[in-house]
C-alpha angles and dihedrals in degrees: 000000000000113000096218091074082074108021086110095046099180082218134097127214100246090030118113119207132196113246081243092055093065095093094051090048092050079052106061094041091050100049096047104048092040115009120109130196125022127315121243119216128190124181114241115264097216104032126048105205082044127106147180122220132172144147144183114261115232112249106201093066099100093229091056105038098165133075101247133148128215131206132194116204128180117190126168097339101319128081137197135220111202127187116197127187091219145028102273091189103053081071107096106200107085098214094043087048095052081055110061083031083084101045092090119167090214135009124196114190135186141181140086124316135185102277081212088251113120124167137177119282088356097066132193110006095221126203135199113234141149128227136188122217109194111200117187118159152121078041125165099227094196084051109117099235115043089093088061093049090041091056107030087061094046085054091045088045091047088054094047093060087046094059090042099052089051118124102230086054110112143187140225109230114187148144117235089245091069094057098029099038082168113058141084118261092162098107097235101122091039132117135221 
């Protein structure tokens, strides 16, 4: 793996981090060793601690080779890291924008998940983790620079596990109760 994917780590030796803070932390790395031009930050509209940040990758710089473009989002306790091999917002119709908006080449998420664990009166044990959905179709494989996207998300993919198999990395376990001391995790209103 190239060294210079990591040679600005957002981490610092004695520092601990939280398993839903990984995209955020690909981010930043990210932004920093290969982003141009300035980066553009929203507030979250539903959630007022939330945000939006992204920014174009500079294409010149031979790791990168494409002219794509990354976002971090956190939302409600969970946050995103999105890779796209191209700019989403350059384009000016909305509709057609929000969808290519979800044509992302790669999408790290974070934030606590149902663990598969329910029991009567607790209700869902819910764990922090982080996953990874690679998305790669209705490619041009004689295109240029499909051999840059290819690689420079495998390389992102490959730092994401790193941060993630850290050993300061750490997870949030919990039963719904804890955070929901008020609602019902009986069954009753269940159905199966």
């Amino acid at each position: 793996m190239d060294e210079s994917l990591v040679q600005n780590s957002s981490l610092t030796e004695e520092q601990s981090f939280r398993v839903s803070d990984i995209p955020l932390i690909l981010y930043t790395e990210v932004s920093s060793r290969f982003g141009v031009g300035d980066e553009v930050s929203d507030p979250h509209h539903s959630d007022p601690e939330g945000f939006w940040k992204r920014r174009n990758l500079n294409h010149e710089i031979q790791l990168v080779g494409f002219k794509g473009t990354i976002e971090a989002e956190k939302s409600h306790n969970h946050s995103y890291f999105n890779l796209w091999a191209f700019n989403p917002w350059e384009i000016k119709d909305r509709d057609e924008r929000d969808y290519w908006r979800s044509k992302t080449i790669l999408r790290i998420s974070a934030g606590s998940r149902s663990g598969g664990i329910w029991a009567y009166g607790h209700g869902n044990l819910m764990v922090e983790t982080a996953d990874a959905d690679l998305k790669i179709s209705d490619v041009n494989l004689a295109s240029p620079s499909i051999r840059f996207v290819a690689r420079f998300a495998a390389l992102l993919l490959f730092r994401a596990s790193q941060i993630a198999c850290d050993p300061r990395c750490g997870g949030e376990r919990y039963w719904e109760v804890q955070k929901n001391p008020t609602g019902d995790f009986t069954g009753e209103d269940d159905e199966y």
